[in-house]
C-alpha positions as CSV (number, residue, x, y, z in Angstrom):
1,X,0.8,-23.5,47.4
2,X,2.7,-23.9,44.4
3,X,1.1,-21.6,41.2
4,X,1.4,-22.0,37.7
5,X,2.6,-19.4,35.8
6,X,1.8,-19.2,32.3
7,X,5.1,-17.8,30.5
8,X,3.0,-16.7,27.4
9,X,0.4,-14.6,29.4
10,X,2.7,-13.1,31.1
11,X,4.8,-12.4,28.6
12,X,2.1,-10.9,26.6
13,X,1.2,-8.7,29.7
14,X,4.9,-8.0,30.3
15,X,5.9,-6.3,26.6
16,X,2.3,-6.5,24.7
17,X,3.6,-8.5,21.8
18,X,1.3,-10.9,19.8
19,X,4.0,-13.5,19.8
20,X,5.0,-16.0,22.2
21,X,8.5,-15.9,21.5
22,X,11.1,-15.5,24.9
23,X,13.8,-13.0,23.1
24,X,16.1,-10.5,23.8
25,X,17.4,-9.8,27.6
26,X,14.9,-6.2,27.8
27,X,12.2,-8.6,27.5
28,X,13.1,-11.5,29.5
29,X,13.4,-8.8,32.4
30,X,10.1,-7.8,32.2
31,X,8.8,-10.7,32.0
32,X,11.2,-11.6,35.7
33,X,10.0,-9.0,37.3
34,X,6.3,-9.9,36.6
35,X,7.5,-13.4,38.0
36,X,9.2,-11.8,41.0
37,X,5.8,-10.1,41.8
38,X,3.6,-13.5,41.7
39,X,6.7,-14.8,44.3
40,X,6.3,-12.1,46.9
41,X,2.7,-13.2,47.3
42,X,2.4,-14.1,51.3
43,X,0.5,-17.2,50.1
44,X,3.2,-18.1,47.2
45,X,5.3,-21.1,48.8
46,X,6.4,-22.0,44.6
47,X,5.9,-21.2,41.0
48,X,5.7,-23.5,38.0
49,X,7.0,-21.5,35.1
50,X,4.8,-22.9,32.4
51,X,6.7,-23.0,29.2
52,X,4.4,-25.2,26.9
53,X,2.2,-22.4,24.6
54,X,6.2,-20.3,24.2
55,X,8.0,-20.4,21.1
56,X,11.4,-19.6,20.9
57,X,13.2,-19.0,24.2
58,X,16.9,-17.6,23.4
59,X,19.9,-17.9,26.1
60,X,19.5,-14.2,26.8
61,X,15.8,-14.5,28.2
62,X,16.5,-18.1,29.2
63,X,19.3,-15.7,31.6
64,X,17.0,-13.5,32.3
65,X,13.9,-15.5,33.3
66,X,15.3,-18.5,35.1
67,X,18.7,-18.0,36.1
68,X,18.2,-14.7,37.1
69,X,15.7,-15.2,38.6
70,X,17.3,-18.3,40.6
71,X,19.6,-15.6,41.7
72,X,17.3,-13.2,43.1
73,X,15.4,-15.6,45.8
74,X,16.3,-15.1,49.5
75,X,19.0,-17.7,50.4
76,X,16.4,-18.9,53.4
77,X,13.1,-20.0,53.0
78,X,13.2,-19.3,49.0
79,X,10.2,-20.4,47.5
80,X,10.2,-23.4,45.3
81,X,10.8,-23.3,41.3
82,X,10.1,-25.4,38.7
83,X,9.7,-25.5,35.1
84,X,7.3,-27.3,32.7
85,X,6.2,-27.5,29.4
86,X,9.5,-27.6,28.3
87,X,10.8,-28.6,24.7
88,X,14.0,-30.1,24.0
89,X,14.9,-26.4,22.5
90,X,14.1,-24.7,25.7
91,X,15.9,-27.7,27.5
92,X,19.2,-26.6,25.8
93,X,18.7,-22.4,26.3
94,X,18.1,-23.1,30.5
95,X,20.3,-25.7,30.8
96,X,23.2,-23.9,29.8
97,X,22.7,-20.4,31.4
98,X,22.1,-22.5,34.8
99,X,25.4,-24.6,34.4
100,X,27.4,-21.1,33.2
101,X,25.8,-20.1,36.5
102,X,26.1,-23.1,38.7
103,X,22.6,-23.4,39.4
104,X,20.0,-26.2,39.4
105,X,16.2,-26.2,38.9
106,X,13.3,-29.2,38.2
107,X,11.7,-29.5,35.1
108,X,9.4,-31.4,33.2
109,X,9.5,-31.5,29.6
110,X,6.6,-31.6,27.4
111,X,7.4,-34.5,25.5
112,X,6.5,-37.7,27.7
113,X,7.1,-34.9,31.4
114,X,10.1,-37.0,32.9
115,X,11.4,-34.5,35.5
116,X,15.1,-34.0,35.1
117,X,17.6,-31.4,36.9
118,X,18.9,-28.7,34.4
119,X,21.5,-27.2,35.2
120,X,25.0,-27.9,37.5
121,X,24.7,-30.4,40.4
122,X,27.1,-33.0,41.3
123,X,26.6,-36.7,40.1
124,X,25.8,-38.2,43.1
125,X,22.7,-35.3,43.2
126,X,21.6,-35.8,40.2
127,X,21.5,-39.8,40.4
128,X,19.2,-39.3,43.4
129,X,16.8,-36.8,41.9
130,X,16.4,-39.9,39.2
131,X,15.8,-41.9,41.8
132,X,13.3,-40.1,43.6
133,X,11.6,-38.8,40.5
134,X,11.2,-42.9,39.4
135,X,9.6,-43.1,43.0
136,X,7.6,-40.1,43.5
137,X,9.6,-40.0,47.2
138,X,11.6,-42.1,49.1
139,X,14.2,-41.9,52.5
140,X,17.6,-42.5,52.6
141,X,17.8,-46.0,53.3
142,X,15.8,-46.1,50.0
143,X,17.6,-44.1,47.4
144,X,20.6,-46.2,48.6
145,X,19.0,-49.4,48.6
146,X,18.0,-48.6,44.7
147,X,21.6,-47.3,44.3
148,X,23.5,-49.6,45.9
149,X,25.1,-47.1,47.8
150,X,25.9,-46.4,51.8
151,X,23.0,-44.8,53.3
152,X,25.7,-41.9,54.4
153,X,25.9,-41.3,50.6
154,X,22.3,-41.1,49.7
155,X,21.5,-38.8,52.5
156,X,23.8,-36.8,52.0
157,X,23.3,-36.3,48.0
158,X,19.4,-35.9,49.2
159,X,20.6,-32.8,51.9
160,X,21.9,-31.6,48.5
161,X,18.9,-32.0,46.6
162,X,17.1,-30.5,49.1
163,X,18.8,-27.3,49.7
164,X,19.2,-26.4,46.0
165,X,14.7,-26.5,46.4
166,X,15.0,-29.8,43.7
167,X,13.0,-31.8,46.5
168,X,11.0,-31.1,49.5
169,X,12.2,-32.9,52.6
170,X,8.6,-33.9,54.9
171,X,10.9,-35.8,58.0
172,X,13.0,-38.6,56.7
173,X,11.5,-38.4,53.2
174,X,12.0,-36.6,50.1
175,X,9.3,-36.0,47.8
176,X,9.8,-34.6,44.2
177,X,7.7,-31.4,43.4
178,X,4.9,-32.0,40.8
179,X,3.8,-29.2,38.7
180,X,-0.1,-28.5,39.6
181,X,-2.6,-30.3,38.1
């Protein structure tokens, strides 16, 4: 089960602030740790980090919160992360801390939802995550076909996708992760 997590609420548990503003590194900490907690749930196989109702997200929190928190799942059987609500400003907070950190995570932004990769991953990665996310899913013999690339490629670029928790692999295909309805 994937869970939505509501970045506001929790931040407004986390620090009791009236705003819904992500600032300062004590704070985005607090707000990690209430994260971390929802993750250790038995039934918790994901989170959706739920950015739409914050404000301001600096790169300190946007450390904090997501790449930090990137860091600190188990290298095996890690539960899935992604990120929605996202505005172009958050966009550009994440996606720096996670390419100063080499890390990669799914989002959606809030604007239209396109998912996109933030973060560091190697062209070849990232032009199958657009492929996939046009598709919904799709096999290797797919992505290349719509690539024009050697099936050794796409599969290979989709092992990638897959262990960096950007896709789910279900047998031969790859499915992109939607946040919960």
């Amino acid at each position: 089960m994937i869970q939505t997590i509501r970045l506001d609420h929790v931040l407004r548990e986390a620090v009791r602030t009236p705003y819904a503003d992500l600032v300062t590194r004590p704070t985005g900490a607090a707000v990690r740790d209430r994260i971390r907690q929802a993750l250790a749930e038995p039934s918790c196989r994901g989170a959706c980090l739920d950015f739409s109702a914050v404000g301001l997200v600096d790169f300190s929190c946007a450390d904090e919160v997501v790449a930090k928190l990137l860091l600190d799942l188990p290298p095996e059987d890690a539960p899935y992360l992604l990120l929605a609500g996202l505005s172009e400003s958050h966009r550009e907070a994440i996606d720096h801390v996670l390419e100063w950190h080499s890390l990669a995570v799914a989002a959606f932004l809030a604007a239209g939802g396109r998912p996109a990769v933030l973060g560091r991953v190697d062209p070849d990665a990232r032009a199958a995550f657009e492929r996939i996310a046009d598709a919904g899913q799709g096999t290797s013999d797919e992505v290349a076909a719509g690539l024009g690339w050697p099936t050794e490629r796409a599969a290979a670029a989709l092992r990638t996708l897959a262990l960096l928790r950007l896709v789910q692999a279900a047998g031969a295909t790859y499915c992109l992760l939607l946040p919960p309805a």
